[in-house]
C-alpha positions in Angstrom: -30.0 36.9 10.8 -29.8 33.6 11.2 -27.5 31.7 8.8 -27.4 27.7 7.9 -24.6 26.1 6.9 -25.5 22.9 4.3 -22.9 20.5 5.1 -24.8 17.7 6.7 -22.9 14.6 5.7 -20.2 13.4 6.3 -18.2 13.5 9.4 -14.8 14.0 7.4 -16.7 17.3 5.7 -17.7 18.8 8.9 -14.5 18.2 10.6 -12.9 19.9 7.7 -14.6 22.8 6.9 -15.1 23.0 10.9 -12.3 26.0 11.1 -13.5 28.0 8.5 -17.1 28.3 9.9 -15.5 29.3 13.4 -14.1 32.2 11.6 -17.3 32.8 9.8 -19.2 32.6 12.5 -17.6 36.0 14.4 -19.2 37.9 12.0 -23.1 36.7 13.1 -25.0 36.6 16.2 -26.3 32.8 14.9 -25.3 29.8 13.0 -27.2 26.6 12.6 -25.7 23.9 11.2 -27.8 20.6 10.6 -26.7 17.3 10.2 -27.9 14.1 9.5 -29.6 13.1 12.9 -27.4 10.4 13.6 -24.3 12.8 13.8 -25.6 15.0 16.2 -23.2 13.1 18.9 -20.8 15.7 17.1 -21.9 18.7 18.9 -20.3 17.1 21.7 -17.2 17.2 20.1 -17.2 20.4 18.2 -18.1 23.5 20.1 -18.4 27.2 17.9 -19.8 30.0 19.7 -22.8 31.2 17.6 -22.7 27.7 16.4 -25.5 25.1 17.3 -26.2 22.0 15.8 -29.5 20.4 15.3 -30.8 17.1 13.5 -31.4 17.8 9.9 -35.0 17.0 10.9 -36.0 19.6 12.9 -37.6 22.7 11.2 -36.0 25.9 11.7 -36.3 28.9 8.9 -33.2 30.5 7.7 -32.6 34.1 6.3 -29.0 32.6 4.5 -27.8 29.6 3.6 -23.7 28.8 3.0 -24.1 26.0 0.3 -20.8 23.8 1.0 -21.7 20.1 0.0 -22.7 21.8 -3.2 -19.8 23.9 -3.2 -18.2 22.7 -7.0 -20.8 23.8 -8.3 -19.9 27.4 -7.5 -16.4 27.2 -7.3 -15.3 26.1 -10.9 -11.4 26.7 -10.6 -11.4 24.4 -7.9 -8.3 21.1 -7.3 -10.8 19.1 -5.8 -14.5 19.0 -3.9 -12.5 20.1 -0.4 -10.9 22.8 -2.1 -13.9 23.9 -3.4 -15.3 24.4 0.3 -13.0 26.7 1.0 -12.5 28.8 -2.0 -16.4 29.3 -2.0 -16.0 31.9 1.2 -12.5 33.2 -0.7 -10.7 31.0 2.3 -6.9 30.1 2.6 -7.2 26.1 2.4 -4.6 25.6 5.1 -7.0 27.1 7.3 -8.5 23.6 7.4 -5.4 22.6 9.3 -6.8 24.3 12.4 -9.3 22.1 12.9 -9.7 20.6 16.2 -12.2 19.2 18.7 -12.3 17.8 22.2 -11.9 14.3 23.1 -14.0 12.1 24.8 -11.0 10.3 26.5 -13.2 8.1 29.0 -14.8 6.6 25.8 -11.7 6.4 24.0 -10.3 3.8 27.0 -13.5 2.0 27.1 -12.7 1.5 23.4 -9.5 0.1 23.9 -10.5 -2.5 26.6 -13.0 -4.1 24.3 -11.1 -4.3 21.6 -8.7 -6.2 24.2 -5.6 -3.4 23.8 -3.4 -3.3 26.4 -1.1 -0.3 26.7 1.9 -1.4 25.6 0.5 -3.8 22.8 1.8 -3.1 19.2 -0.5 -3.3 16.3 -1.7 -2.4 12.7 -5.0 -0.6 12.1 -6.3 -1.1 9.0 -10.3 0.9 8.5 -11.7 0.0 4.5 -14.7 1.2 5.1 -16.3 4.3 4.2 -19.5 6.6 3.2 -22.5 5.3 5.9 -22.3 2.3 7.6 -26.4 1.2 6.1 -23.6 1.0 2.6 -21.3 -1.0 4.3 -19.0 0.4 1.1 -15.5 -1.6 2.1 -12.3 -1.8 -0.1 -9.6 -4.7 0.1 -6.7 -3.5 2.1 -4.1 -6.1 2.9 -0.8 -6.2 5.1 2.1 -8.7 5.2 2.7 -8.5 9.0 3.6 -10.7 12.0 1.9 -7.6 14.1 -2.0 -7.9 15.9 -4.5 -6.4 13.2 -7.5 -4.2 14.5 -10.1 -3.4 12.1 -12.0 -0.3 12.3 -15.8 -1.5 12.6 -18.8 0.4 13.4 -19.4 -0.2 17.1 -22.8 0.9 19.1 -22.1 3.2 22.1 -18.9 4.9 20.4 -18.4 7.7 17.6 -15.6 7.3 15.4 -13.7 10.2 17.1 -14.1 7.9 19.8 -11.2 5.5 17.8 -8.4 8.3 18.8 -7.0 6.3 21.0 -6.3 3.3 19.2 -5.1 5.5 16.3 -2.4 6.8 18.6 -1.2 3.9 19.7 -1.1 1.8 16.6 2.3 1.1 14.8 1.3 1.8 11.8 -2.2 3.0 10.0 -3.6 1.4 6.8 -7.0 3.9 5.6 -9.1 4.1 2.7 -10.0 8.1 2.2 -12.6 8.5 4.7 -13.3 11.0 7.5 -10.5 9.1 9.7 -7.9 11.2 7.4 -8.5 14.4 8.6 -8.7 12.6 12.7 -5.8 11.4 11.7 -4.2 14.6 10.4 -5.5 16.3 13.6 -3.7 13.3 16.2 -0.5 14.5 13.4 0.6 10.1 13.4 2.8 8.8 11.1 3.3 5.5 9.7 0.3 6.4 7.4 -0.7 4.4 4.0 -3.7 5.7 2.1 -6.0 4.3 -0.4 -8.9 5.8 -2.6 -12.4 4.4 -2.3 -12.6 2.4 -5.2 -14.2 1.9 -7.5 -16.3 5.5 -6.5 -12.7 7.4 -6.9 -10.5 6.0 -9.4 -7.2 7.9 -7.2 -7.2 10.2 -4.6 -8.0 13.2 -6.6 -11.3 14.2 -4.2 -8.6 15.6 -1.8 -6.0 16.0 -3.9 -4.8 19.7 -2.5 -4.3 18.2 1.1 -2.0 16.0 0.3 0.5 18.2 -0.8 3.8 17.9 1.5 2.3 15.0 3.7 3.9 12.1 4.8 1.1 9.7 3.9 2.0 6.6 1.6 -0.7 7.0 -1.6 -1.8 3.4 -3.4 -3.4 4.4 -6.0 
């Protein structure tokens, strides 16, 4: 049997719901998982035996399909869309807590050079944009401070998991609700201020259930 999962957009959705199909996928001999074509850099970040990603172009048949990006609509006692991902396979949410995936730390320092970071440079890193970069979807963020400012911007030759680094080292992180909050949760940074991508999201309800006990500032 070969199953799909249908959860090609966005990054932040398959790093999330990235744990849960590793434990889904001990149970059959093969998953495929297409994504939007110009994601499939993640397959070099995520690795899950019985796991292959393709471009969402490419034609393969499927015997099942696990229907997460439409997930609320059949999950209807859920907190929020990323709850809903989880309670659709009867999953315990923290589960999403074990997501990981490997670093590409040679791109990672090629990132910092151009952006001109040396290592013991302080900074703020503020990202407002979100959604696809053809959007370009930005919010207003804003910070009184004496400190550098680096702006998250979409760069050729580097994925966003690429911008570890720079998370790591920055003094203090300033992010509308994108997929850099769960690479974020996974570097475990503090020094964190989030904001909801207005005027799409009134709040921060989307994720709502993750953000119970964290230590990121909400401005909603």
């Amino acid at each position: 049997m070969t199953v799909k999962i249908d959860q090609p957009f966005g990054i932040g959705d398959i790093l999330f719901i990235s744990p849960l199909v590793r434990l889904f996928s001990l149970q059959y001999d093969k998953i495929v998982w297409p994504v939007i074509d110009k994601y499939i850099w993640i397959k070099d970040y995520i690795q899950i035996p019985n796991v292959t990603f393709i471009k969402q172009s490419e034609s393969v048949v499927f015997d099942s399909t696990i229907p997460f990006k439409d997930s609320l609509s059949y999950v209807h006692d859920a907190v929020d869309c990323m709850e809903s991902k989880y309670k659709l396979l009867d999953a315990d949410l923290n589960i999403w807590r074990q997501m990981y995936f490997d670093r590409n730390y040679k791109k990672e320092n090629e990132l910092r050079e151009l952006l001109d970071i040396k290592p013991n440079d302080e900074f703020i890193f503020i990202n407002n944009n979100f959604a696809e970069d053809k959007y370009n979807y930005k919010i207003d963020i804003s910070v009184n401070t004496d400190l550098r400012i680096i702006k998250q911007n979409y760069i050729d030759g580097f994925t966003l998991l690429d911008w570890c680094g720079v998370l790591e080292q920055a003094n203090e992180i300033h992010t509308v609700s994108t997929a850099l909050f769960y690479i974020i949760e996974f570097l475990k940074l503090d020094n964190l201020h989030l904001y909801p991508r207005k005027p799409f999201d009134k709040d921060l309800s989307p994720i709502k259930s993750l953000l119970v006990n964290s230590n990121w500032i909400c401005h909603e």
